[in-house]
C-alpha positions in Angstrom: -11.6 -18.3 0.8 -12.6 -15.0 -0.5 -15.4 -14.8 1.8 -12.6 -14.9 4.9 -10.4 -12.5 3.3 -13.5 -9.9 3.0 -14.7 -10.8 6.7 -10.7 -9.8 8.0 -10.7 -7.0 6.0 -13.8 -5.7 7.1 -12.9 -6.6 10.8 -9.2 -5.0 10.3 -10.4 -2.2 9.0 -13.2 -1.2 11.2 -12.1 0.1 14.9 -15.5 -0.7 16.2 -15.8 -4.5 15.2 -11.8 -4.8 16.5 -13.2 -4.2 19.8 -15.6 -6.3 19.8 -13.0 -8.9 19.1 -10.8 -7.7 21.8 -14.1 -8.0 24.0 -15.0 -11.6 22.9 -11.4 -12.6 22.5 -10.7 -11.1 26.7 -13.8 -13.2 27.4 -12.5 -16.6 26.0 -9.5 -15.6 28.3 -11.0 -15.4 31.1 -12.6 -11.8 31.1 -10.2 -10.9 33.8 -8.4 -7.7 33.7 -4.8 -9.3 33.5 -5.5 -10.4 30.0 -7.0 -6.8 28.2 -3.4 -5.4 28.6 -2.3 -8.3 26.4 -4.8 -7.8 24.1 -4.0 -4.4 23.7 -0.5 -4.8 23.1 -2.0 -7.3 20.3 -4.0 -4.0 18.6 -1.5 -2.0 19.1 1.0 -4.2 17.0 -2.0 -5.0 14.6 -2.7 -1.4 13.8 0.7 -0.1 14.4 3.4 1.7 11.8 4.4 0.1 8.8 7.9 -1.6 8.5 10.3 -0.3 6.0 9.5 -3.4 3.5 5.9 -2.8 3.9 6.2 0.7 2.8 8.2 -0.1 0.1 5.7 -3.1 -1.3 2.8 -0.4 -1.3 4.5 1.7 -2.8 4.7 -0.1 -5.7 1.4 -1.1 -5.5 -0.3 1.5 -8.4 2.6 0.0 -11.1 1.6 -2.9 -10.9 -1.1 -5.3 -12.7 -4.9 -5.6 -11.1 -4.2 -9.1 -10.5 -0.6 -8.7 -9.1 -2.0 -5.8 -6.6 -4.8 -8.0 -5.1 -2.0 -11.1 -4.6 0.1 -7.9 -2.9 -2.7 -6.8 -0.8 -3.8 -10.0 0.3 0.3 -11.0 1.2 0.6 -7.8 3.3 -2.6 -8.7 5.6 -1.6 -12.1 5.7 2.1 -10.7 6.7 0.3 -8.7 9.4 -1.8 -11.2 11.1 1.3 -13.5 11.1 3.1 -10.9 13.1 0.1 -10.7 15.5 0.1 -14.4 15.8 3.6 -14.7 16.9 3.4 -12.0 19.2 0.2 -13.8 20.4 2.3 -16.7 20.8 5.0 -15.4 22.5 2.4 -14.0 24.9 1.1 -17.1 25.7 4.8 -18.8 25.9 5.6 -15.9 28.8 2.6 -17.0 30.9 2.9 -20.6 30.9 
């Protein structure tokens, strides 16, 4: 488990290995050009701004205890990659 949580962190936080996801990942889709501006709107939303509760969780981040800021940390990515997924989803709902 922690080995998947440091692979997504190093692919989240690394610009160059997110394309190459968004390379493979337009490949498995076809490799067509219809499907990079889908992707992209995927990024986008992955590396976009912070909601108001995110701001507010990180923020309290440094008073909190070693243990409870990893669980917080690992809670936000997860929170992130849900919102990808449904957006993902709702992608693939629109061209069905």
């Amino acid at each position: 488990m922690d080995d998947l949580q440091e692979t997504l962190n190093a692919i989240l936080n690394d610009p160059k290995q997110m394309e190459e996801l968004t390379q493979m990942a337009s490949g498995l889709l076809g490799g067509g050009e219809s499907s990079m501006p889908e992707l992209g709107g995927l990024m986008k939303s992955l590396n976009g701004p912070p909601s108001n509760t995110q701001k507010l969780l990180t923020a309290m981040e440094p008073f909190l205890k070693p243990g409870k800021r990893e669980k917080l940390s690992r809670a936000l990515r997860i929170a992130k990659l849900a919102s990808v997924a449904e957006l993902a989803l709702q992608e693939q709902e629109g061209d069905l």
